[in-house]
PyMOL CGO cylinders between C-alpha atoms (Angstrom):
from pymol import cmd
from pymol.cgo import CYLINDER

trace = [
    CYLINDER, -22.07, -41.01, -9.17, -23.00, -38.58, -6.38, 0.3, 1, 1, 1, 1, 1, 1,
    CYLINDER, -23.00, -38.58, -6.38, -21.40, -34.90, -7.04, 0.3, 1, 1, 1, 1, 1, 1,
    CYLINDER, -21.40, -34.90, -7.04, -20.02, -33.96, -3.80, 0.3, 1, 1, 1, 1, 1, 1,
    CYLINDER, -20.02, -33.96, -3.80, -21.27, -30.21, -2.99, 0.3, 1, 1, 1, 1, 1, 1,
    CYLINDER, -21.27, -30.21, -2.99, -18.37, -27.35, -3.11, 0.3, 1, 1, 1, 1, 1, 1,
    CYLINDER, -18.37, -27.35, -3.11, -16.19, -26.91, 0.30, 0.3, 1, 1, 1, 1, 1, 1,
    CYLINDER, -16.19, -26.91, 0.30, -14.18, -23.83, -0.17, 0.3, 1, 1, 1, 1, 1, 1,
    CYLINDER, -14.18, -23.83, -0.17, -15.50, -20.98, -2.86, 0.3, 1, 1, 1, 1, 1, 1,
    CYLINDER, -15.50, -20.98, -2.86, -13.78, -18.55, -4.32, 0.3, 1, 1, 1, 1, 1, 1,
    CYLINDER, -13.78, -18.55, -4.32, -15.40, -15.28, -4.06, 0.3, 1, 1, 1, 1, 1, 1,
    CYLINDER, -15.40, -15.28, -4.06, -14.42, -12.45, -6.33, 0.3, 1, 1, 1, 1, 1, 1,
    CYLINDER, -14.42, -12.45, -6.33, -16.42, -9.07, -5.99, 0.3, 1, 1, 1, 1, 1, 1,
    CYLINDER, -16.42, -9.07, -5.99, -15.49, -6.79, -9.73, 0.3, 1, 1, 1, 1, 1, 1,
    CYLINDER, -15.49, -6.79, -9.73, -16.28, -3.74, -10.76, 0.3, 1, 1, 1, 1, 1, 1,
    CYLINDER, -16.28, -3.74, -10.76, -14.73, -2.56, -14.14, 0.3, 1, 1, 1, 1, 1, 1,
    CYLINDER, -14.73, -2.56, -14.14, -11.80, -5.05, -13.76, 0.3, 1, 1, 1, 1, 1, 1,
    CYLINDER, -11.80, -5.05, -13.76, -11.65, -6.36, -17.24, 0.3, 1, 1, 1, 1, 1, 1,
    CYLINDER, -11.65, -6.36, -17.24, -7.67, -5.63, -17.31, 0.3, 1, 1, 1, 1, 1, 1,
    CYLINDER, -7.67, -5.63, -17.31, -7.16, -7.70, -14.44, 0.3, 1, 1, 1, 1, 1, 1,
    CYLINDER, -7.16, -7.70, -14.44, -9.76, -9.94, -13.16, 0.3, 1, 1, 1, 1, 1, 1,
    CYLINDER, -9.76, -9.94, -13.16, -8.93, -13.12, -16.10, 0.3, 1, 1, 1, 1, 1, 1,
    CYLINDER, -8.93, -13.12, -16.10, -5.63, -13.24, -14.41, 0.3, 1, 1, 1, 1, 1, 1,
    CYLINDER, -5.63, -13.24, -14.41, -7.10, -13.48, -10.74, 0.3, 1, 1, 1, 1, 1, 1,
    CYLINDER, -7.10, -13.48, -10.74, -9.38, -16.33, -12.02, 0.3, 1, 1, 1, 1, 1, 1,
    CYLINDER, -9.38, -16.33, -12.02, -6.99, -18.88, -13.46, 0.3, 1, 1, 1, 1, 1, 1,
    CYLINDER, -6.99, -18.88, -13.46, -4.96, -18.42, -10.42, 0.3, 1, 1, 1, 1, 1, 1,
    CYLINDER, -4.96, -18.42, -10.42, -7.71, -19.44, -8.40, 0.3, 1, 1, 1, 1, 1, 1,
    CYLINDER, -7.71, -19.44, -8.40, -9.27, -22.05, -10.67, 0.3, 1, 1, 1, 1, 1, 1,
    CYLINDER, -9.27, -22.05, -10.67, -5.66, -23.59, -10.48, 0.3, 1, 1, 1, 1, 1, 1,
    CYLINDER, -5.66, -23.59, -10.48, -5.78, -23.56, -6.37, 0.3, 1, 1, 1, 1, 1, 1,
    CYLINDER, -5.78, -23.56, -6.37, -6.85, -27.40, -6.43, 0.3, 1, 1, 1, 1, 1, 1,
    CYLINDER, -6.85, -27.40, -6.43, -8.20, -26.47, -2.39, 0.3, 1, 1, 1, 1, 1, 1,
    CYLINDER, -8.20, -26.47, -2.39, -10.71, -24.32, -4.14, 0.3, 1, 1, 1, 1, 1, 1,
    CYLINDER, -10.71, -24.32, -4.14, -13.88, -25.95, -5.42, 0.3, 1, 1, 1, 1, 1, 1,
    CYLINDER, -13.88, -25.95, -5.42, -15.77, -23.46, -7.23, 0.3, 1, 1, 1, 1, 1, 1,
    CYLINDER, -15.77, -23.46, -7.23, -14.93, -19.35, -8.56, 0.3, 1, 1, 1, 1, 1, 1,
    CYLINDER, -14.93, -19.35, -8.56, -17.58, -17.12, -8.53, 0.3, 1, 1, 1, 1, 1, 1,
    CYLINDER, -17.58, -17.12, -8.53, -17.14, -14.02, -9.79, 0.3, 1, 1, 1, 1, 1, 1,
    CYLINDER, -17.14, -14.02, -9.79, -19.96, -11.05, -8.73, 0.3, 1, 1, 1, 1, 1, 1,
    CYLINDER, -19.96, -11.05, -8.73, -19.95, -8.45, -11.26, 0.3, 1, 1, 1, 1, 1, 1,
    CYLINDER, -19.95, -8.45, -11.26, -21.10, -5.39, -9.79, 0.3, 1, 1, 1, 1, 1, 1,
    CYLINDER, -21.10, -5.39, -9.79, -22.71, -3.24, -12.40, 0.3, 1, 1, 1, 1, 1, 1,
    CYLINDER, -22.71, -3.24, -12.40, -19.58, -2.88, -14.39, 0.3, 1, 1, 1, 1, 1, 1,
    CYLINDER, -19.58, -2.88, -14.39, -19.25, -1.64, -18.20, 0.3, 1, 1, 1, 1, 1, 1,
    CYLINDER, -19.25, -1.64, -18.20, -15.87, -2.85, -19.48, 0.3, 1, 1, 1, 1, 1, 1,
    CYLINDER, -15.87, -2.85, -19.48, -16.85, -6.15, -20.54, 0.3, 1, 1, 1, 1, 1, 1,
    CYLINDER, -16.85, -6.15, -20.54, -16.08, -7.47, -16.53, 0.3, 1, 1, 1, 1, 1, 1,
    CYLINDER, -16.08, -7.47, -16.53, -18.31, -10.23, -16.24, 0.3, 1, 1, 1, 1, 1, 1,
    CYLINDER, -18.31, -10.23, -16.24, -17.78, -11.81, -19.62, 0.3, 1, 1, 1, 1, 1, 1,
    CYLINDER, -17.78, -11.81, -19.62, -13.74, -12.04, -19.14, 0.3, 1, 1, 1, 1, 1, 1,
    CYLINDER, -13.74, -12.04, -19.14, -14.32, -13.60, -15.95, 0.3, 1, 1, 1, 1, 1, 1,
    CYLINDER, -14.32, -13.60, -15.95, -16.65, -16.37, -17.03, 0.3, 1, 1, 1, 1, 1, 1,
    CYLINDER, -16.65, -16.37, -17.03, -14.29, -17.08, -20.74, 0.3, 1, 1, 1, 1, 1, 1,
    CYLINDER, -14.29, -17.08, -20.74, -11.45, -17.34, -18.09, 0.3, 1, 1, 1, 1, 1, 1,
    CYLINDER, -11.45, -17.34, -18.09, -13.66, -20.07, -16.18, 0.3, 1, 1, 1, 1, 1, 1,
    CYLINDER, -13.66, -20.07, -16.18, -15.71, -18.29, -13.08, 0.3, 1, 1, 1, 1, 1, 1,
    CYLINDER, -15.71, -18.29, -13.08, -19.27, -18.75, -12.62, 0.3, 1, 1, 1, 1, 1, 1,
    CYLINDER, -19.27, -18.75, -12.62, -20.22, -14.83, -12.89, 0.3, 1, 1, 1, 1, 1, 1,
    CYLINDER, -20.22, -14.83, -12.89, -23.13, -13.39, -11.41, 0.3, 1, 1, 1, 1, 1, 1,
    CYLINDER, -23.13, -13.39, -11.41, -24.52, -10.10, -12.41, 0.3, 1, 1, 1, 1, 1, 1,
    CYLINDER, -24.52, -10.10, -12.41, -25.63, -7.31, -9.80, 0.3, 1, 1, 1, 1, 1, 1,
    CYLINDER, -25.63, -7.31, -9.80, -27.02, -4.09, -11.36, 0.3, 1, 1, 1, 1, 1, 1,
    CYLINDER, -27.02, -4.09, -11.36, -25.25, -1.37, -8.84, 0.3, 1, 1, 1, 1, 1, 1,
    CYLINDER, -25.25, -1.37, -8.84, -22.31, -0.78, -7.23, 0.3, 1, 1, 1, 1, 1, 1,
    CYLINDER, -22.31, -0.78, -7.23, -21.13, -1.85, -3.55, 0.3, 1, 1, 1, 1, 1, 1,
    CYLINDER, -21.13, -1.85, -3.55, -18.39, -4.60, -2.52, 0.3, 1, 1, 1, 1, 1, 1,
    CYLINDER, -18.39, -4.60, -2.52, -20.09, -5.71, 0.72, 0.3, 1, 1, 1, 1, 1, 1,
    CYLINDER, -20.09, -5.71, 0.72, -23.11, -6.56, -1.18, 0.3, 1, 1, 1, 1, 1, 1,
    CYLINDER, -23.11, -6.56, -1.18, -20.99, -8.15, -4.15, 0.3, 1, 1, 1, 1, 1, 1,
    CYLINDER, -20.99, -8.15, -4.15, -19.14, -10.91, -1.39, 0.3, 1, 1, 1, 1, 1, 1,
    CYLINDER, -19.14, -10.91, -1.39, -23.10, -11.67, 0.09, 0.3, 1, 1, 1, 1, 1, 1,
    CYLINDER, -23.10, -11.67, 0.09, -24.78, -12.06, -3.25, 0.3, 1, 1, 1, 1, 1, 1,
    CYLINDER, -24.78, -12.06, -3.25, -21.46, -14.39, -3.99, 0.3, 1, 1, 1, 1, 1, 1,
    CYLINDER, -21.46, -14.39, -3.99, -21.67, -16.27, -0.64, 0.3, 1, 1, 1, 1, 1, 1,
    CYLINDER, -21.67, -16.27, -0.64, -25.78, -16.94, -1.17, 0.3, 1, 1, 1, 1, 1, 1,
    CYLINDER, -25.78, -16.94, -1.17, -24.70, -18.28, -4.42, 0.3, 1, 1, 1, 1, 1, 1,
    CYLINDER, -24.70, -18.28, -4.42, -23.10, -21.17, -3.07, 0.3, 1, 1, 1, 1, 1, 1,
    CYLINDER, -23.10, -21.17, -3.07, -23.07, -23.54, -0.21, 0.3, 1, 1, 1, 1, 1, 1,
    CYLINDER, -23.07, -23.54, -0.21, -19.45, -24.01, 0.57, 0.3, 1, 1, 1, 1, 1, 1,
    CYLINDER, -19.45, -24.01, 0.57, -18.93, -24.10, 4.35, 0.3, 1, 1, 1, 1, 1, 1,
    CYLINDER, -18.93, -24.10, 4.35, -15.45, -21.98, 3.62, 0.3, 1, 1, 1, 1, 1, 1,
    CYLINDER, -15.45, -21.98, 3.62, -15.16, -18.79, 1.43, 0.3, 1, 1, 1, 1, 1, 1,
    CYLINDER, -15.16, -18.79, 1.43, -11.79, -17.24, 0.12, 0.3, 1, 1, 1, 1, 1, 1,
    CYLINDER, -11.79, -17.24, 0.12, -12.36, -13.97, -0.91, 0.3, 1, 1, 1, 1, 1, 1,
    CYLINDER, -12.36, -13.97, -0.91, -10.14, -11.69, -3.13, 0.3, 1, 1, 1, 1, 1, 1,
    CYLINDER, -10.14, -11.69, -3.13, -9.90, -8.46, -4.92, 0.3, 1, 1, 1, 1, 1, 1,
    CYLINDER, -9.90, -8.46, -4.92, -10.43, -8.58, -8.81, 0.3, 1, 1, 1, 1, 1, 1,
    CYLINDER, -10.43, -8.58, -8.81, -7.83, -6.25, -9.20, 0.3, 1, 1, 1, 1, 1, 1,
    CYLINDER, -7.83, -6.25, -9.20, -4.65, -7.98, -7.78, 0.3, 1, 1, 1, 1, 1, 1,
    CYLINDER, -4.65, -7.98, -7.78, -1.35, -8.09, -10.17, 0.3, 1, 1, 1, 1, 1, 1,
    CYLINDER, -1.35, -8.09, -10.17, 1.18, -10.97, -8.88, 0.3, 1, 1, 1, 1, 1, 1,
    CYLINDER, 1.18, -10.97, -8.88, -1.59, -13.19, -7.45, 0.3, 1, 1, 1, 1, 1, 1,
    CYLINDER, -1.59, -13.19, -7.45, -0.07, -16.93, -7.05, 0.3, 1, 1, 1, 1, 1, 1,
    CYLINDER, -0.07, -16.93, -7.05, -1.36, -20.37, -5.90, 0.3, 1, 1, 1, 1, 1, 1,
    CYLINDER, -1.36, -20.37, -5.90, 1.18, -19.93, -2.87, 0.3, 1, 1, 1, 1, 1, 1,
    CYLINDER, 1.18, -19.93, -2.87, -0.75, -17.13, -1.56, 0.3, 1, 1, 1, 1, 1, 1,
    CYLINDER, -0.75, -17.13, -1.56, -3.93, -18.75, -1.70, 0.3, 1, 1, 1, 1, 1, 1,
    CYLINDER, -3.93, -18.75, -1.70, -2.85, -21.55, -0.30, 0.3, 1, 1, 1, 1, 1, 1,
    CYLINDER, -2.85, -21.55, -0.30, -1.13, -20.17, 2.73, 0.3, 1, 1, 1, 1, 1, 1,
    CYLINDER, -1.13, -20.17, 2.73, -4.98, -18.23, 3.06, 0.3, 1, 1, 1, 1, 1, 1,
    CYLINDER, -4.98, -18.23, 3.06, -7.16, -21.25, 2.86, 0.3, 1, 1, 1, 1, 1, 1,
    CYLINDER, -7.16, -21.25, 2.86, -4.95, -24.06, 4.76, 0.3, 1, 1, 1, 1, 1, 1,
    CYLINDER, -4.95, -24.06, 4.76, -5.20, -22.57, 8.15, 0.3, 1, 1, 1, 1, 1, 1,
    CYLINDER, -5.20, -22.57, 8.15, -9.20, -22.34, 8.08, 0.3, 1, 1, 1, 1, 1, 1,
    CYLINDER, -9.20, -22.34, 8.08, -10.02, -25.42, 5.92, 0.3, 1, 1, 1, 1, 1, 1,
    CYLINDER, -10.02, -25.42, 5.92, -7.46, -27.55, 8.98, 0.3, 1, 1, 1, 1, 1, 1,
    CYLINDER, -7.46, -27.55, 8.98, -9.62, -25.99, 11.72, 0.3, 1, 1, 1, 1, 1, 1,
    CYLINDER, -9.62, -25.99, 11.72, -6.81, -23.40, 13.31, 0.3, 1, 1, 1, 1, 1, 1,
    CYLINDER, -6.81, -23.40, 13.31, -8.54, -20.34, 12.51, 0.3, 1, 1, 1, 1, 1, 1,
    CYLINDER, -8.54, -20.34, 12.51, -11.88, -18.70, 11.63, 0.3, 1, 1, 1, 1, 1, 1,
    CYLINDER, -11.88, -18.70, 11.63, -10.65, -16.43, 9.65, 0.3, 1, 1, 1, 1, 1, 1,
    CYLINDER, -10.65, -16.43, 9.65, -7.05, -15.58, 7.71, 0.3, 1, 1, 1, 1, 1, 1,
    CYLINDER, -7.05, -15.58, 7.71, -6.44, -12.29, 6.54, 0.3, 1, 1, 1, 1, 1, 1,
    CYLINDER, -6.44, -12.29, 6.54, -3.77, -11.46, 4.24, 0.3, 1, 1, 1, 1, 1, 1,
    CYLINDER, -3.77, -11.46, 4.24, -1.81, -7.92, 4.14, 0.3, 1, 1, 1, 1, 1, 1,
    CYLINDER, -1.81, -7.92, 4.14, 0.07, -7.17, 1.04, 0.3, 1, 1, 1, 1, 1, 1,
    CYLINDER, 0.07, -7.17, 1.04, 3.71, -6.36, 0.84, 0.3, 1, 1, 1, 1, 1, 1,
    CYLINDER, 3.71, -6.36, 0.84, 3.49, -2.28, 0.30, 0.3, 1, 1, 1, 1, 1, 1,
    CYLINDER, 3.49, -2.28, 0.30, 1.96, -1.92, 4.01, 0.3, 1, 1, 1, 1, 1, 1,
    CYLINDER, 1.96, -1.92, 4.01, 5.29, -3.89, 5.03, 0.3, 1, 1, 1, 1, 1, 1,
    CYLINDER, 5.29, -3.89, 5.03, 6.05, -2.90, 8.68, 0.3, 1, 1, 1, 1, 1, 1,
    CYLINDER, 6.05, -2.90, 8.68, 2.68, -0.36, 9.12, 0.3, 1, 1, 1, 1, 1, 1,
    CYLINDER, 2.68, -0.36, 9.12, 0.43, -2.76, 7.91, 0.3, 1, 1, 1, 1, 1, 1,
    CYLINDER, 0.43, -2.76, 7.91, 1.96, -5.39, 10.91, 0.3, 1, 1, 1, 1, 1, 1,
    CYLINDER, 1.96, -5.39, 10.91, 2.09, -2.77, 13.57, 0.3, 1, 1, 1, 1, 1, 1,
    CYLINDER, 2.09, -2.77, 13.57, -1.92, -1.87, 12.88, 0.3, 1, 1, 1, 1, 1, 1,
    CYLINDER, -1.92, -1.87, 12.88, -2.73, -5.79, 13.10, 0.3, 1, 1, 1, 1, 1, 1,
    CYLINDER, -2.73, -5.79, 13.10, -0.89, -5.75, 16.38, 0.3, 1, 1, 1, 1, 1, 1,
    CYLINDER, -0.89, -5.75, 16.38, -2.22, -2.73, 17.73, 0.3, 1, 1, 1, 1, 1, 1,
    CYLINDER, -2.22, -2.73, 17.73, -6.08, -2.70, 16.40, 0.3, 1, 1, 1, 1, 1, 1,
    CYLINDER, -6.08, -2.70, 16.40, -6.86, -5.15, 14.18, 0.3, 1, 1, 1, 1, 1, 1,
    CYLINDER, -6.86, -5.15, 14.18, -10.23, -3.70, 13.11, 0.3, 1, 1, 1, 1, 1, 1,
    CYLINDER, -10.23, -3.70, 13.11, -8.66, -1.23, 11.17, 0.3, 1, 1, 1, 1, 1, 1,
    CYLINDER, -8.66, -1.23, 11.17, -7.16, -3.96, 8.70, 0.3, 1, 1, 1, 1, 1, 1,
    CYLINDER, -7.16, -3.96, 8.70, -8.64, -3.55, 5.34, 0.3, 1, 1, 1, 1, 1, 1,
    CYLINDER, -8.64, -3.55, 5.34, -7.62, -6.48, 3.32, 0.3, 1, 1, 1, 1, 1, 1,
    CYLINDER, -7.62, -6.48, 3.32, -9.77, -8.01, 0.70, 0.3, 1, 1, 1, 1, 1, 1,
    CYLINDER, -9.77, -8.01, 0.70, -7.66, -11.47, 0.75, 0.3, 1, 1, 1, 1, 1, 1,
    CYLINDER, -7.66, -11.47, 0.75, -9.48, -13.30, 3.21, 0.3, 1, 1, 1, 1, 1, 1,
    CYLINDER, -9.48, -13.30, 3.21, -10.24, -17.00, 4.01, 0.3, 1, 1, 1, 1, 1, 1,
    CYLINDER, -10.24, -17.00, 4.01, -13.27, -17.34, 7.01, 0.3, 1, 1, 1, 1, 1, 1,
    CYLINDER, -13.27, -17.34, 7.01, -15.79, -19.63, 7.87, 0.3, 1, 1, 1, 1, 1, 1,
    CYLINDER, -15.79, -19.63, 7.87, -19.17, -19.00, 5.89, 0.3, 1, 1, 1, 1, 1, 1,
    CYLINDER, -19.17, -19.00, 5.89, -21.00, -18.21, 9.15, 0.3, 1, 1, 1, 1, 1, 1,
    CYLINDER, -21.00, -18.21, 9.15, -19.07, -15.54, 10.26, 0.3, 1, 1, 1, 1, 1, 1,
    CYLINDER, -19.07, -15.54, 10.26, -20.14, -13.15, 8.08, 0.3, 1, 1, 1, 1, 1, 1,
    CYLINDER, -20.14, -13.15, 8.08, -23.61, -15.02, 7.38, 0.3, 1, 1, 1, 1, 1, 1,
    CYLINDER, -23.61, -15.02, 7.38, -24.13, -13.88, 10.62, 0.3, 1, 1, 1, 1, 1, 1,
    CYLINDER, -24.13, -13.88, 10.62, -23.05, -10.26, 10.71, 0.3, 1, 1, 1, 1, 1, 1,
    CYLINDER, -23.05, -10.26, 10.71, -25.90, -7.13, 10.54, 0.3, 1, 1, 1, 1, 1, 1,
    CYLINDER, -25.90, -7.13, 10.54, -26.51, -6.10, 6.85, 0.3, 1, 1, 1, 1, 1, 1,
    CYLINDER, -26.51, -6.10, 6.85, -25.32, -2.82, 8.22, 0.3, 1, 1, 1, 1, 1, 1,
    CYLINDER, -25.32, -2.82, 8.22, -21.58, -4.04, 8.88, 0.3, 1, 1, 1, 1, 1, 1,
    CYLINDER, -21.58, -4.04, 8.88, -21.48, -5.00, 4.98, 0.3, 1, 1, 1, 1, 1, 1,
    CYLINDER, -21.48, -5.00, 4.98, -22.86, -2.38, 3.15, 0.3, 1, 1, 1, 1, 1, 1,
    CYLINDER, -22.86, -2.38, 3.15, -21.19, -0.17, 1.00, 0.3, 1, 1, 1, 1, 1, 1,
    CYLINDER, -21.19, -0.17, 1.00, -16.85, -0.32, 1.05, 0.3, 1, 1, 1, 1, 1, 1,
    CYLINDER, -16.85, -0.32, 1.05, -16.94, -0.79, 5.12, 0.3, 1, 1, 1, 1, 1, 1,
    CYLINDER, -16.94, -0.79, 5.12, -17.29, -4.47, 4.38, 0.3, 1, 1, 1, 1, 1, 1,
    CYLINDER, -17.29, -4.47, 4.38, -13.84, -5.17, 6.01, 0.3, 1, 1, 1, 1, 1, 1,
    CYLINDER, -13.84, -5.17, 6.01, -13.78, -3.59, 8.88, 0.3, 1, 1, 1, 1, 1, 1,
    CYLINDER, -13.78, -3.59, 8.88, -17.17, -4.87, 9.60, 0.3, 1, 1, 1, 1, 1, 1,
    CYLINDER, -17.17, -4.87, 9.60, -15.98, -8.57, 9.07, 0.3, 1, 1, 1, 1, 1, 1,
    CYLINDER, -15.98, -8.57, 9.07, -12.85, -7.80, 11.41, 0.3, 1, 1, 1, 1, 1, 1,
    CYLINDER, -12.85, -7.80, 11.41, -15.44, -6.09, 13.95, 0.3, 1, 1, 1, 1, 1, 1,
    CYLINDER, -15.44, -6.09, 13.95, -17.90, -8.91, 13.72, 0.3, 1, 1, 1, 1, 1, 1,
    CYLINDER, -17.90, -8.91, 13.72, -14.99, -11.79, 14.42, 0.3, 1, 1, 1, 1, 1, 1,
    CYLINDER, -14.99, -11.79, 14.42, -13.92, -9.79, 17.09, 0.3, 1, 1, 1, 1, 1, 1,
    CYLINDER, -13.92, -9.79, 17.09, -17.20, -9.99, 18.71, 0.3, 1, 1, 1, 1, 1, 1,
    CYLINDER, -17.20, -9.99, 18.71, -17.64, -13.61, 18.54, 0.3, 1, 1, 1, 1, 1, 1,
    CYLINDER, -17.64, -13.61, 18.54, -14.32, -14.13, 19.63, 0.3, 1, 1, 1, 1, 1, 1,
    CYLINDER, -14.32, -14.13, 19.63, -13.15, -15.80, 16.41, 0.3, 1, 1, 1, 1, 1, 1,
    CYLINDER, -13.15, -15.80, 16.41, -9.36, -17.14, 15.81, 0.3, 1, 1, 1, 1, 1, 1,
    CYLINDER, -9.36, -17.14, 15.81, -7.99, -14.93, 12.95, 0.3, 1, 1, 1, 1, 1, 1,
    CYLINDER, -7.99, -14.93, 12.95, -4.45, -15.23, 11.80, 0.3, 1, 1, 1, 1, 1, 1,
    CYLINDER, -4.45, -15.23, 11.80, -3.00, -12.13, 9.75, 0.3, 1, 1, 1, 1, 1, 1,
    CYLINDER, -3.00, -12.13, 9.75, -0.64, -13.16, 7.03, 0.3, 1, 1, 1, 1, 1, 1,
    CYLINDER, -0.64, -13.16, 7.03, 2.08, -11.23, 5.28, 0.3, 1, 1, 1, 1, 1, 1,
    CYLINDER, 2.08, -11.23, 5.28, 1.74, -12.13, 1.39, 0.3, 1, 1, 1, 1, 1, 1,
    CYLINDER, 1.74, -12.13, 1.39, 4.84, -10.96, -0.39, 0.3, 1, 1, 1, 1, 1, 1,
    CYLINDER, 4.84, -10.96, -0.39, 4.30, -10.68, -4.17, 0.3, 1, 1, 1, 1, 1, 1,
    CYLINDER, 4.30, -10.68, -4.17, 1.55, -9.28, -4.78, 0.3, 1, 1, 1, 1, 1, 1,
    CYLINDER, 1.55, -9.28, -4.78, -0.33, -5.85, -5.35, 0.3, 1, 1, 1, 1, 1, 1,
]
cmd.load_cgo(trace, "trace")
């Protein structure tokens, strides 16, 4: 039989998130819209990478520290067409709010979904609204070649988001931002 490559990847950058990240990766191994978790350990001590892949990621290793390089090293590791991205970190993290990420991009009504958590309530609306390249959110759903196609420069370091929000901008992508209530 032919194995059918993945169409939405989980992307999960860590650093240090041994407390937390098993948690995050059974909730996305259980979204059944999500083909394959992969896990990009950046350079962390605490045992990181080895929780991750016992809980059922793929894990990849990088040997320093920096988010926006974590999400590209995950993205060249696979060839999913869609990527979900989210934080290693997250407490309250359900299939619902995965779900409600990935369905709008994976049916073709946006490029990109980004989800604001609960404790930016109202402010975290109002700067969507107002200029939504100051969102930093690292729950995300986009199409791979929006940020395949950004500068290296947009996604070094932490400025990762705003460079992704910057770069849809430009090419006039469809984003959608979501409230997620539940989560932190």
């Amino acid at each position: 039989f032919k194995v059918m490559p993945p169409k939405i990847a989980a992307i999960i950058p860590a650093h240090n998130e041994a407390h937390t990240v098993a948690a995050v990766v059974v909730t996305m191994r259980a979204v059944t819209e999500v083909d394959e978790v992969i896990v990009v350990d950046s350079a962390s001590t605490d045992g990181t990478g080895a929780i991750a892949q016992a809980a059922g990621a793929r894990v990849v290793r990088l040997d320093y520290r920096g988010k926006g390089e974590a999400v590209r090293t995950g993205i060249a590791a696979t060839t999913a067409p869609i990527i979900v991205m989210v934080d290693a970190d997250l407490l309250g993290l359900t299939v619902d709010h995965i779900q409600a990420l990935v369905r709008p991009v994976s049916a073709g009504a946006a490029d990109m979904v980004v989800g604001l958590r609960d404790r930016f309530g109202l402010i975290g609306r109002m700067v969507a609204r107002i200029d939504p390249l100051l969102v930093i959110s690292g729950q995300r759903c986009l199409r791979r070649e929006i940020i395949e196609a950004m500068p290296p420069e947009l996604t070094r370091n932490w400025w990762l988001e705003i460079g992704m929000n910057a770069h849809a901008k430009l090419r006039k992508a469809r984003v959608q931002y979501l409230n997620l209530h539940g989560y932190d």
